[in-house]
DSSP file (Angstrom, degrees, kcal/mol; ACC not computed):
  #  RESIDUE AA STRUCTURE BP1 BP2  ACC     N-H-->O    O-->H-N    N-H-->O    O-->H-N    TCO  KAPPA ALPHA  PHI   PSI    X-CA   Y-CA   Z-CA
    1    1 A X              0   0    0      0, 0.0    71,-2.6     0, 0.0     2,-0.4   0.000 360.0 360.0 360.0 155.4   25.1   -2.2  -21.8
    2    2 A X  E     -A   71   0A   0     69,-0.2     2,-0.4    31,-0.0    69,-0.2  -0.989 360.0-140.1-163.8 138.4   23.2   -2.0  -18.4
    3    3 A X  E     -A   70   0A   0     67,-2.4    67,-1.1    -2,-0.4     2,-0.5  -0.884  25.9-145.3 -95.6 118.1   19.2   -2.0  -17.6
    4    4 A X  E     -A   69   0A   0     -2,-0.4     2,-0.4    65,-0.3    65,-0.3  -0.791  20.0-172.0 -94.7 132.2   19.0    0.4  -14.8
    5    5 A X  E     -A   68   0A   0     63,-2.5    63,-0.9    -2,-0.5     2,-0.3  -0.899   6.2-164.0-158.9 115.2   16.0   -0.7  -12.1
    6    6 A X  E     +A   67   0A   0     -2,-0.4    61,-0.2    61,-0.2     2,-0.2  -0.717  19.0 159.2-104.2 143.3   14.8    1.5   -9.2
    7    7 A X        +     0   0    0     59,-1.6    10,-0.1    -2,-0.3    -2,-0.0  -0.659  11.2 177.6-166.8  84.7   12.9    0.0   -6.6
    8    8 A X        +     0   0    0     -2,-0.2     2,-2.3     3,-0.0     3,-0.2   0.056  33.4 135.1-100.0  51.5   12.7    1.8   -2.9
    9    9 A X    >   -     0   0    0      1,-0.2     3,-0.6    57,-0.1    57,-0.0  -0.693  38.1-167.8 -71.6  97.4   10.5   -0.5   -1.4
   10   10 A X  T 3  S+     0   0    0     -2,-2.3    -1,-0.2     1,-0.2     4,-0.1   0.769  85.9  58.5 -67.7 -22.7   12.4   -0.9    2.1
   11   11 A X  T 3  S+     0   0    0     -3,-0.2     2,-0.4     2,-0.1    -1,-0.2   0.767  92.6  80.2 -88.6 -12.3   10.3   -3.9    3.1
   12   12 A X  S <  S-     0   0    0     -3,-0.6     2,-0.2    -5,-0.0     3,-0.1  -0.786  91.7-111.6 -86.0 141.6   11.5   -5.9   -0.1
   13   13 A X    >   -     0   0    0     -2,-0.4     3,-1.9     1,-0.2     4,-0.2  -0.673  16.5-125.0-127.9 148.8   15.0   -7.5    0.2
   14   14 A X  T >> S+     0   0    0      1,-0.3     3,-4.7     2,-0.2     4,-1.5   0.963 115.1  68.7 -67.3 -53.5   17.6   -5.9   -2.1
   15   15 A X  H 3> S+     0   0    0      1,-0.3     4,-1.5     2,-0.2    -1,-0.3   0.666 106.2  48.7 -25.2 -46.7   17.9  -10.5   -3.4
   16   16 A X  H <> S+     0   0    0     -3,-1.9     4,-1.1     1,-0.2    -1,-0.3   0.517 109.4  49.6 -56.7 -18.2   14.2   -9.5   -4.8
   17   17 A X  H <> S+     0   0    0     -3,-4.7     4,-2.9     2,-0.2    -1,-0.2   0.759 109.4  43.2-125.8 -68.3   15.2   -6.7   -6.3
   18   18 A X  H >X S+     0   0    0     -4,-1.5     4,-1.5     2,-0.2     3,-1.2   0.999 115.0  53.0 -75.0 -66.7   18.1   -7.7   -8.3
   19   19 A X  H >X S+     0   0    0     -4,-1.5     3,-1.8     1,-0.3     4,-1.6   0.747 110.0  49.1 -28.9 -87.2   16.1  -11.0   -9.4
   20   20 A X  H 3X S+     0   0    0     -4,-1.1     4,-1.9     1,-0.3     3,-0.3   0.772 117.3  42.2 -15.6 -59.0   13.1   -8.7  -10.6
   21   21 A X  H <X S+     0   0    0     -4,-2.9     4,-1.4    -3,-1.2    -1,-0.3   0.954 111.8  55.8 -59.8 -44.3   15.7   -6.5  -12.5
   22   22 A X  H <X S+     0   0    0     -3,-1.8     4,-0.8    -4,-1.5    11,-0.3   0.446 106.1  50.0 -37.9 -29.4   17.5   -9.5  -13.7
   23   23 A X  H  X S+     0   0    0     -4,-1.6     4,-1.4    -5,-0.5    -1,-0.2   0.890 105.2  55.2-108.0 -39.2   14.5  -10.9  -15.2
   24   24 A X  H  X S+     0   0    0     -4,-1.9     4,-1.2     2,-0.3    -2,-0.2   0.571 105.6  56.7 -17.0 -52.8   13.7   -7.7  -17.1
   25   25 A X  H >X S+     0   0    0     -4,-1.4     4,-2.1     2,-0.2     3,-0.8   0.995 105.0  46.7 -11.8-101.4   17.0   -7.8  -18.6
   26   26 A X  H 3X S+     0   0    0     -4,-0.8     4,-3.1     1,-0.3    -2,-0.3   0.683 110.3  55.4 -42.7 -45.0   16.6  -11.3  -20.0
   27   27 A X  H 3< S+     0   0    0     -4,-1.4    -1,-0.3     1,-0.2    -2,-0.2   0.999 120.7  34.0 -71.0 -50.1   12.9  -10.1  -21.5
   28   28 A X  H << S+     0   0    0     -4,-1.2    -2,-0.2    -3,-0.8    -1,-0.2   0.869 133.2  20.8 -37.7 -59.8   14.7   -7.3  -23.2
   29   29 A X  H  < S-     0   0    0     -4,-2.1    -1,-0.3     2,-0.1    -3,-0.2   0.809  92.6-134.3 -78.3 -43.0   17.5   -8.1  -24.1
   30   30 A X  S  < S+     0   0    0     -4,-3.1     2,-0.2    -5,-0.2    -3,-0.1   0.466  75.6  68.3  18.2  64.2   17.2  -11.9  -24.2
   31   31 A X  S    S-     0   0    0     -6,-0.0    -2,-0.1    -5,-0.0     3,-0.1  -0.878  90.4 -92.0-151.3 119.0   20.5  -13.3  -22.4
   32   32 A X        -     0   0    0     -2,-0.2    -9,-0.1     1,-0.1   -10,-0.0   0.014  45.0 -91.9 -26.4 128.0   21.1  -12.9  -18.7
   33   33 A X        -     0   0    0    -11,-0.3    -1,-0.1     1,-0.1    39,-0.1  -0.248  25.2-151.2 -52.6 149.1   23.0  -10.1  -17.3
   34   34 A X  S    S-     0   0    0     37,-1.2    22,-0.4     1,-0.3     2,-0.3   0.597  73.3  -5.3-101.8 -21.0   26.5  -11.0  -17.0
   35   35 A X  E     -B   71   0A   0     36,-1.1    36,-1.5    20,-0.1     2,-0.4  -0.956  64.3-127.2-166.1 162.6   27.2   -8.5  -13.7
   36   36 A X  E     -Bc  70  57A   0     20,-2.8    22,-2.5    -2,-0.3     2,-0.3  -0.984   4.7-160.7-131.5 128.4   25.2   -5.7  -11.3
   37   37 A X  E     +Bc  69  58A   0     32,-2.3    32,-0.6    -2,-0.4     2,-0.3  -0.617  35.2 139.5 -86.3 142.2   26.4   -2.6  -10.7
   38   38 A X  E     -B   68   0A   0     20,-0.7    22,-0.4    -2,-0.3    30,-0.2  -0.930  52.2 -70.1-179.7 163.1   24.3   -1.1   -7.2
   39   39 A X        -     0   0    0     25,-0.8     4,-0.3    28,-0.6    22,-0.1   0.069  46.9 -95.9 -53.4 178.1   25.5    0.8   -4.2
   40   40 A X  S  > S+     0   0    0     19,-0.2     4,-1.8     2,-0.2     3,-0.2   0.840 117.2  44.0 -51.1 -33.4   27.6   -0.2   -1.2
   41   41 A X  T  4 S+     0   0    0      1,-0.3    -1,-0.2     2,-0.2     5,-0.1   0.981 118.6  41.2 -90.1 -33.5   25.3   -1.1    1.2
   42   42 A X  T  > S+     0   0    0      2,-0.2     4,-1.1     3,-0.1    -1,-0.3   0.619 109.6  60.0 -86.5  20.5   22.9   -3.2   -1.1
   43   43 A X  H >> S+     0   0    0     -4,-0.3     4,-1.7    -3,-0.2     3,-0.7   0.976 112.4  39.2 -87.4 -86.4   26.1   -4.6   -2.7
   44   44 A X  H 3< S+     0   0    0     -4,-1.8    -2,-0.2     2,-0.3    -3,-0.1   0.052 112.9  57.8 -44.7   2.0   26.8   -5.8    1.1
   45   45 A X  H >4 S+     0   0    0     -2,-0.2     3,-1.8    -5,-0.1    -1,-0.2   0.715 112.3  42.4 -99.0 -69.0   22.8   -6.7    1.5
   46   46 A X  H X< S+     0   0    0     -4,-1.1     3,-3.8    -3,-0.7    -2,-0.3   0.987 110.4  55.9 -70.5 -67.6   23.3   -9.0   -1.5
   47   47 A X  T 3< S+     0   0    0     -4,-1.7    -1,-0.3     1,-0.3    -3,-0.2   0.553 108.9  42.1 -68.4   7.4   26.5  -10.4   -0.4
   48   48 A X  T <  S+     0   0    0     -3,-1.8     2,-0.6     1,-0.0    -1,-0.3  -0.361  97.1  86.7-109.8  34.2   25.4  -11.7    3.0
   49   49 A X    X   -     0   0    0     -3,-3.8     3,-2.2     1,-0.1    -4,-0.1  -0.813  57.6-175.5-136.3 108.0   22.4  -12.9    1.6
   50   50 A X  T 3  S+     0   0    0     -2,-0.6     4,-0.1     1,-0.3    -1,-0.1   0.476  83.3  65.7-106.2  25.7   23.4  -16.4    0.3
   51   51 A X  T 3  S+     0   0    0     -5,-0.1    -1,-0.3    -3,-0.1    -5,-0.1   0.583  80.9 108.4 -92.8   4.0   19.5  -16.4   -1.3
   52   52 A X  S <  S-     0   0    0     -3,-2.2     2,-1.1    -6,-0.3   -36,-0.1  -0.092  88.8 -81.2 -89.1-176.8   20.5  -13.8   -3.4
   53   53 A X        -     0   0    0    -38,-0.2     2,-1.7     1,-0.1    -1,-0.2  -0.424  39.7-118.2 -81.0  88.0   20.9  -14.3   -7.3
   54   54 A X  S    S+     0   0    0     -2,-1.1     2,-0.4    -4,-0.1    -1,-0.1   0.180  71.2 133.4 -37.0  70.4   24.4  -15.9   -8.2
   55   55 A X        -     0   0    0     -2,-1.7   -20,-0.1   -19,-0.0   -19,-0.1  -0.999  66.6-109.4-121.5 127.0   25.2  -12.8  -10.2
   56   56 A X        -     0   0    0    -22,-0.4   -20,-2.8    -2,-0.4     2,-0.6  -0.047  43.2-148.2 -48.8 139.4   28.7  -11.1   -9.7
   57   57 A X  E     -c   36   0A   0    -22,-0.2     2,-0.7   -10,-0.0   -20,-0.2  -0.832  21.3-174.4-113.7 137.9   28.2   -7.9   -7.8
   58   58 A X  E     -c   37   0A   0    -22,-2.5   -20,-0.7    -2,-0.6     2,-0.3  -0.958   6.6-163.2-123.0 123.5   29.9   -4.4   -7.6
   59   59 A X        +     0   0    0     -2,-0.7     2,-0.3   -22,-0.2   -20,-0.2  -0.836  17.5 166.9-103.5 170.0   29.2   -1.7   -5.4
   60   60 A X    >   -     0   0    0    -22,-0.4     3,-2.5    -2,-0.3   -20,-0.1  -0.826  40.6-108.9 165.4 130.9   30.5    2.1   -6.0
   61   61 A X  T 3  S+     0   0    0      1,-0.3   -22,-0.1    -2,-0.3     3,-0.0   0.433 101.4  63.0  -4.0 -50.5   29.9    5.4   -4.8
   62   62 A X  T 3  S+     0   0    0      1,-0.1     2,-0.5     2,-0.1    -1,-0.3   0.413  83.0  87.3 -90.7   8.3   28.1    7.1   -7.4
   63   63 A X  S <  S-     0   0    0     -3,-2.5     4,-0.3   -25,-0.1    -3,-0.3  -0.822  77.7-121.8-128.5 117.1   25.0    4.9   -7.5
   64   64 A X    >   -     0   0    0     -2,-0.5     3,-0.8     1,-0.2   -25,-0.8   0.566  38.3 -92.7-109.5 152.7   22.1    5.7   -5.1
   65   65 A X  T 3  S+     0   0    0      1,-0.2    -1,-0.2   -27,-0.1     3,-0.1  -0.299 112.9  26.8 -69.4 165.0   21.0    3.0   -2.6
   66   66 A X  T 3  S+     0   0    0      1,-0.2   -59,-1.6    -3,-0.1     2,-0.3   0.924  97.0 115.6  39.4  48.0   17.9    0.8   -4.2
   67   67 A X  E <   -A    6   0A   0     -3,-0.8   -28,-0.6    -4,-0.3     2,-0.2  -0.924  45.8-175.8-126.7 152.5   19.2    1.6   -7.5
   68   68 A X  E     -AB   5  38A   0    -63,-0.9   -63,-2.5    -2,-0.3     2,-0.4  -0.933  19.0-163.2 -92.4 123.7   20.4   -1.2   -9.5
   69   69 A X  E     -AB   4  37A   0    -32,-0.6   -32,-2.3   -65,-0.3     2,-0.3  -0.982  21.2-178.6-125.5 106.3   22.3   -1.7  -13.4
   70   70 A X  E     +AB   3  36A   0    -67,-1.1   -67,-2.4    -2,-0.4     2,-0.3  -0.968  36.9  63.0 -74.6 128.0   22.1   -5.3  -14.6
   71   71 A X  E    S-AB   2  35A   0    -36,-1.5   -37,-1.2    -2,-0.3     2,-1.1  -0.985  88.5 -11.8 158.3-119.9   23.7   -6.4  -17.8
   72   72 A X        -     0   0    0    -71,-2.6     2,-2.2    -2,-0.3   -36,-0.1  -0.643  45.6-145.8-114.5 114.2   27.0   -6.5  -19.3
   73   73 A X        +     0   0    0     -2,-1.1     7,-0.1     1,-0.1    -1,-0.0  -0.317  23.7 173.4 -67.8  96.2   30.1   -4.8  -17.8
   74   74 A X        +     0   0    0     -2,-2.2     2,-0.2     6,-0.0    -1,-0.1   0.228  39.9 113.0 -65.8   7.4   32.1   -3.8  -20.9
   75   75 A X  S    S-     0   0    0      1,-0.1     3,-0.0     2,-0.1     2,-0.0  -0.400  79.1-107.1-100.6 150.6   34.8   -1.8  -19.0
   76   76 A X     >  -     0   0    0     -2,-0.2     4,-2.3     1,-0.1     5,-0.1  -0.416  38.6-106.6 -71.0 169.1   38.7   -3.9  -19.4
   77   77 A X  H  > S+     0   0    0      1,-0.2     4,-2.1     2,-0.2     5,-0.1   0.901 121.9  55.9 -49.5 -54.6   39.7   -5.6  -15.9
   78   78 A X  H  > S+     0   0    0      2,-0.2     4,-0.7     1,-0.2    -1,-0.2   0.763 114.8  43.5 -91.7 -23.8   42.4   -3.0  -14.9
   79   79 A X  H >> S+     0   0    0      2,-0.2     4,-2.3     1,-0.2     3,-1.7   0.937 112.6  49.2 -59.3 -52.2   39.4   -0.1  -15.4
   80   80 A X  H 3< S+     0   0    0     -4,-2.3    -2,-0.2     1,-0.3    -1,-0.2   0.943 108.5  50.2 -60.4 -27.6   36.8   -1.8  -13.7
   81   81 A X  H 3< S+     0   0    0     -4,-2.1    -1,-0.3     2,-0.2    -2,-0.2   0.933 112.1  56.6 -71.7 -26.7   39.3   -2.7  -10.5
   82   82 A X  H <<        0   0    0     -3,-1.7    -2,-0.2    -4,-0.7    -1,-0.2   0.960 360.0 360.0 -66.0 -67.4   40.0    1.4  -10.8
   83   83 A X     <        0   0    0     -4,-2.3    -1,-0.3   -23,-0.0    -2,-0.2   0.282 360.0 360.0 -52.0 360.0   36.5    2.1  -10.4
């Protein structure tokens, strides 16, 4: 299951972003997301950013820049590498 959190604040750095979502998660739910789903480019924000939140990261196609999915990727290994 995955917390979806939109935030296009361009002056805010994607690392804020994810945290903020990340933390939102945890109130809900109460357990940390286990992985984030987000586009390419903040997917590639996040991973040159070595303040950002030691959360495994995915980028992929379909999902709009400054949008973010934290929680738990339920998908088997050999899907998720598909996707």
């Amino acid at each position: 299951m995955f917390l979806g959190w939109y935030d296009p604040d361009k002056k805010k750095p994607a690392r804020a972003k994810l945290a903020e979502a990340s933390e939102r998660y945890q109130e809900k739910f109460g357990r940390p997301p286990a992985a984030c789903l987000t586009s390419n480019a903040d997917a590639e924000d996040l991973g040159n950013d070595p303040k950002a939140p030691a959360l495994p990261v995915r980028g992929v196609a379909f999902i709009p820049r400054h949008t973010f999915y934290v929680g738990v990727d339920e998908l088997p290994a050999a899907m998720a590498e598909a996707a």
